[in-house]
C-alpha positions as CSV (number, residue, x, y, z in Angstrom):
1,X,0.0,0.0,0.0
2,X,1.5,3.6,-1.0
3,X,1.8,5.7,2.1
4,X,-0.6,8.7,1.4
5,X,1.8,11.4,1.5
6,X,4.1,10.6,-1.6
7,X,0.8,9.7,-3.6
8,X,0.7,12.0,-6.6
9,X,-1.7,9.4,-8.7
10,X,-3.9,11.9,-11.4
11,X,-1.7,15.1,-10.5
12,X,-0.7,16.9,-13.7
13,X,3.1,18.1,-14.5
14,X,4.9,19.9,-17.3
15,X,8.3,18.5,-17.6
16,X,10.8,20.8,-19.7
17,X,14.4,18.9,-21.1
18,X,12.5,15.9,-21.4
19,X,13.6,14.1,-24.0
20,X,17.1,12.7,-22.4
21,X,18.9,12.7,-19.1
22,X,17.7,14.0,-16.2
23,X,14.4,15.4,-17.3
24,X,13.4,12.1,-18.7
25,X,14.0,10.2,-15.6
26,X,12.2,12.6,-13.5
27,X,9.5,12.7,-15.9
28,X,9.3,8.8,-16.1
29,X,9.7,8.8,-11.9
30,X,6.5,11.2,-11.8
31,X,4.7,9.2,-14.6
32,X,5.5,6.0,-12.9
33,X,3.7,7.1,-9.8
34,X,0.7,8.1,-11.7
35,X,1.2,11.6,-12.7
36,X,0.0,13.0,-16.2
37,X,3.2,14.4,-17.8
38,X,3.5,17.0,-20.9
39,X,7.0,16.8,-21.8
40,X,8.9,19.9,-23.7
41,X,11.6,19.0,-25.8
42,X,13.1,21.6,-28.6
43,X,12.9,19.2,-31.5
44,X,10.0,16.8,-32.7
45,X,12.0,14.1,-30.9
46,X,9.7,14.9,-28.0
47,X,6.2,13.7,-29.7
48,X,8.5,10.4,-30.8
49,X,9.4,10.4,-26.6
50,X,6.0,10.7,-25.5
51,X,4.5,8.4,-27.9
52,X,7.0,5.9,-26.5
53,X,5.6,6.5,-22.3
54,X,2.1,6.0,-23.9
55,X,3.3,2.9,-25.1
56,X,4.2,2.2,-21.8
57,X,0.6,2.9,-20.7
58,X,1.5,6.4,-19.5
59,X,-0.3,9.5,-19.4
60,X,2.4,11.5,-21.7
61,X,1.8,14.2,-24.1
62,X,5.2,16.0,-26.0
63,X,4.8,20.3,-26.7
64,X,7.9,21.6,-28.9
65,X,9.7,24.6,-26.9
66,X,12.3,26.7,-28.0
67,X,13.1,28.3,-24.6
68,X,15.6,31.0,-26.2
69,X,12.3,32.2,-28.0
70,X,9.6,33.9,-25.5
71,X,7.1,34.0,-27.8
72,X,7.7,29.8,-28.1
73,X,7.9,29.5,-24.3
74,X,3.8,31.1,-23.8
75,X,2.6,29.2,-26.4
76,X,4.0,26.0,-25.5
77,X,2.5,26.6,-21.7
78,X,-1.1,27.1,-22.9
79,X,-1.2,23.8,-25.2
80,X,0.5,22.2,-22.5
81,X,-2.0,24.0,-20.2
82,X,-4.8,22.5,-22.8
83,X,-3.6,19.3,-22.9
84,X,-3.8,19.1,-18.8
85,X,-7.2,20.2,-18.8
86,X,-6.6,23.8,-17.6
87,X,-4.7,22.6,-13.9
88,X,-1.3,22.3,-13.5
89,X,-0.1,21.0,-9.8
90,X,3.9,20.2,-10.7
91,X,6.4,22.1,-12.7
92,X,9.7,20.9,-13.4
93,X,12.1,23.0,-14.8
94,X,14.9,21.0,-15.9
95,X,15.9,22.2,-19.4
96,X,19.3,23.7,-19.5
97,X,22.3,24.2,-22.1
98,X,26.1,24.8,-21.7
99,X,28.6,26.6,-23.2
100,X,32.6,26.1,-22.6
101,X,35.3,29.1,-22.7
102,X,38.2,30.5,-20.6
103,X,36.3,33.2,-19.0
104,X,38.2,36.0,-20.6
105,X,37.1,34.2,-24.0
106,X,33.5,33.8,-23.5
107,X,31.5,35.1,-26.2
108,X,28.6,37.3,-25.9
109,X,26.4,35.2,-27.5
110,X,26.7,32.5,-25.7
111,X,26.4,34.2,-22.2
112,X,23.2,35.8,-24.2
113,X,22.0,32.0,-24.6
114,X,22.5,29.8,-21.6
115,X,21.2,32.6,-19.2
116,X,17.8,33.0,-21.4
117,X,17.6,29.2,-21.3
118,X,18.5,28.6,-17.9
119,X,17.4,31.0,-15.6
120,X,15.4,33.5,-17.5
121,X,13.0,30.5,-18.8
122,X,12.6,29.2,-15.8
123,X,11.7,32.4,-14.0
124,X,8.9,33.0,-16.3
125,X,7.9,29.5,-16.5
126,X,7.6,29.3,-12.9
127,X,5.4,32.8,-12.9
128,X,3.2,31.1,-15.8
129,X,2.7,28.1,-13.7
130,X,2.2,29.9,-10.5
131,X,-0.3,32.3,-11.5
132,X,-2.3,29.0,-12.1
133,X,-1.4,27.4,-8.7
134,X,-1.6,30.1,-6.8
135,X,-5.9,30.5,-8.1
136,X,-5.8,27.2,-6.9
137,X,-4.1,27.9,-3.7
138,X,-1.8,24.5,-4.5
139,X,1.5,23.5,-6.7
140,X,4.8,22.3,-6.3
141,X,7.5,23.9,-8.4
142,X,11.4,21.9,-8.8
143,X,13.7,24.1,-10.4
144,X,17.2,21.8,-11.1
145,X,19.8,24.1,-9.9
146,X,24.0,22.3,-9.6
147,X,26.6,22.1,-7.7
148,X,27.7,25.3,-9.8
149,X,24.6,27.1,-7.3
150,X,27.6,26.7,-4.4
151,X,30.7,26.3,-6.5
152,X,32.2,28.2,-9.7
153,X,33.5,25.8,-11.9
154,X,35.8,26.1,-14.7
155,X,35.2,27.8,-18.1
156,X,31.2,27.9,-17.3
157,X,30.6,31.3,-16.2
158,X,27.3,31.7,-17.7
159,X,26.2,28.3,-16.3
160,X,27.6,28.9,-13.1
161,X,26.1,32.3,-12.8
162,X,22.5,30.9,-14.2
163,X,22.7,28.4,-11.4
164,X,23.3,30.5,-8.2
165,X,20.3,32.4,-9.8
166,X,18.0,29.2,-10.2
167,X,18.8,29.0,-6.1
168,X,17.8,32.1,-5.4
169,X,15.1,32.9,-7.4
170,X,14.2,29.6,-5.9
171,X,14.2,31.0,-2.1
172,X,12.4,34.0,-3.5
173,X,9.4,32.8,-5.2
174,X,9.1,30.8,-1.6
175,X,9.0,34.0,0.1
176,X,6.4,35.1,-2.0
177,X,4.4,32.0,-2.7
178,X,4.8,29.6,0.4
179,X,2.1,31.0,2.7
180,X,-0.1,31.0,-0.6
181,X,0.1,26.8,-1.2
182,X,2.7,26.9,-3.5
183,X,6.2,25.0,-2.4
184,X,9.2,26.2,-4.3
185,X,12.1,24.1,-4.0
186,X,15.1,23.1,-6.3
187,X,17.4,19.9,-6.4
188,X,21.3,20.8,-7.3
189,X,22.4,17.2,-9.1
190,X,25.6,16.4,-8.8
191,X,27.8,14.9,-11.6
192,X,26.2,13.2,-13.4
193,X,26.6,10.7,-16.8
194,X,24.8,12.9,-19.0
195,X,25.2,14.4,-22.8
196,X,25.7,17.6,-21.1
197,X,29.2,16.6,-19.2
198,X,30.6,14.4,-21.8
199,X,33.7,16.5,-22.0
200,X,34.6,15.8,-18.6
201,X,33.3,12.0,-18.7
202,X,36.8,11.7,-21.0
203,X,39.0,9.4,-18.7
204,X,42.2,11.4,-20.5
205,X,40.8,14.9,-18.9
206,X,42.4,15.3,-15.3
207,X,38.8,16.6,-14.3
208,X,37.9,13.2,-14.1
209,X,39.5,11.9,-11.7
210,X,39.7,15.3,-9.8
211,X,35.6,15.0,-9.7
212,X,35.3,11.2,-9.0
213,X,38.2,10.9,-6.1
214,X,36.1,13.3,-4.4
215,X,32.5,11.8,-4.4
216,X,32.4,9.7,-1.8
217,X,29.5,7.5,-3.8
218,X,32.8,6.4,-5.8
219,X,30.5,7.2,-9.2
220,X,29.2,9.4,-11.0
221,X,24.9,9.9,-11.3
222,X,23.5,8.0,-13.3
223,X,22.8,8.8,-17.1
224,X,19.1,8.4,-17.3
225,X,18.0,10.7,-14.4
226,X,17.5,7.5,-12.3
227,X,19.0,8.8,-9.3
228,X,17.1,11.8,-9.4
229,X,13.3,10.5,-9.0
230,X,12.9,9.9,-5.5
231,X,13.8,13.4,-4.6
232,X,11.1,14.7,-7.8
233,X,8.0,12.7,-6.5
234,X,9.1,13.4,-2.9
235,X,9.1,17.4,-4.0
236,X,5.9,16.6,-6.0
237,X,3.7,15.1,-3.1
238,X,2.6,16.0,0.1
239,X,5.4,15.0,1.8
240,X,7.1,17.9,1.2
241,X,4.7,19.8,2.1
242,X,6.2,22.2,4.7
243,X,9.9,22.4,2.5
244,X,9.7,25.2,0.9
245,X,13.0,27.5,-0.3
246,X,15.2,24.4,-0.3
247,X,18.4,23.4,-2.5
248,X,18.7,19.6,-2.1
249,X,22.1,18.1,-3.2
250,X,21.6,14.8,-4.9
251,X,25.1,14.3,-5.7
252,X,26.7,11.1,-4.3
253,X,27.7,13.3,-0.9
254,X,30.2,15.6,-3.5
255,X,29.3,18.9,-1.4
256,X,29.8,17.7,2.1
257,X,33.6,16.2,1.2
């Protein structure tokens, strides 16, 4: 029997960077516990993605988003707002890019991009969403910060500086929203196997090791977002119901060493 407070059966999500990675294993983890998902992804991959849950005997639907396009962004959160039947309980904003240069390389253009993509996005996806939840006086908003929200990397100064913002725009729309029914929490992954890191995944870059000596886990996070869906549904449920303003570390124990 499923304890009552990490039930989320018929709740109703928008999942963006869906299509791979972590998005799609938080979006299966939510979807496995019952959830209706609409996944974003920026191709038409995402309607082959979701047509592939549905298989599954999920309750998936895919919306095309080009987050570096504002226009795109509203229009892909009323269909997905359509397509959920006009309520929307659980946003997860996990889409994100990266860019790599010495810092006093960095192009313009590419600062220009990841911070549109990965904090200004998300800020206005989460004041889309929350309008909604908050005429429903309920919601439960994950914003996937990093360990770049406490630490500054190397030759990712746009990432690193979109991800100290997802943590505190994260504590901000708490003080706002959390006496209003909304919690507003974020999880920071740590390193994990994905597309997005396969520079440093290279055994032959010194990073390697540097990164993997210190998680005392002894490995990296796993490629398909599987160690990141307990800490989704818990955010998604009642459970965490009085967390609110909260950057969890999922991240084999990297931040504590």
């Amino acid at each position: 029997m499923t304890n009552p407070l990490f039930d989320i059966e018929g709740r109703k999500a928008i999942v963006t960077g869906a299509t791979r990675g972590l998005g799609w294993g938080m979006a299966e983890g939510l979807m496995e516990s019952g959830a209706e998902v609409v996944i974003w992804g920026t191709s038409e991959k995402v309607n082959a993605v979701a047509e592939e849950f549905r298989g599954r005997g999920f309750a998936c639907q895919g919306v095309v988003a080009d987050l570096q396009n504002r226009e795109s962004l509203n229009a892909a959160f009323s269909r997905s707002l359509e397509l959920l039947g006009g309520r929307i309980d659980i946003l997860v904003n996990c889409a994100g890019i990266q860019r790599r240069h010495p810092s006093e390389e960095f192009p313009m253009s590419d600062w220009d991009a990841v911070l549109e993509v990965n904090l200004t996005a998300p800020f206005e996806l989460c004041q889309l969403a929350g309008r909604e939840m908050l005429k429903a006086g309920y919601g439960k908003i994950i914003n996937i910060a990093s360990m770049q929200s406490f630490f500054g990397g190397f030759t990712i100064p746009a990432y690193a500086s979109a991800k100290g913002g997802i943590a505190l725009l994260t504590k901000a729309l708490c003080n706002e929203w959390a006496g209003r029914g909304i919690n507003v929490n974020a999880i920071a992954p740590g390193y994990m196997a994905t597309e997005m890191n396969t520079a440093l995944l290279d055994p032959a870059n010194p990073r390697y090791k540097e990164i993997t000596d210190r998680i005392p886990a002894h490995r990296w996070g796993g490629a398909k977002g599987e160690d990141m869906k307990g800490t989704c549904i818990f955010l998604a449920s009642h459970a965490s119901d009085y967390l609110n303003g909260a950057v969890i570390p999922v991240d084999g124990g990297y931040a504590s060493k």
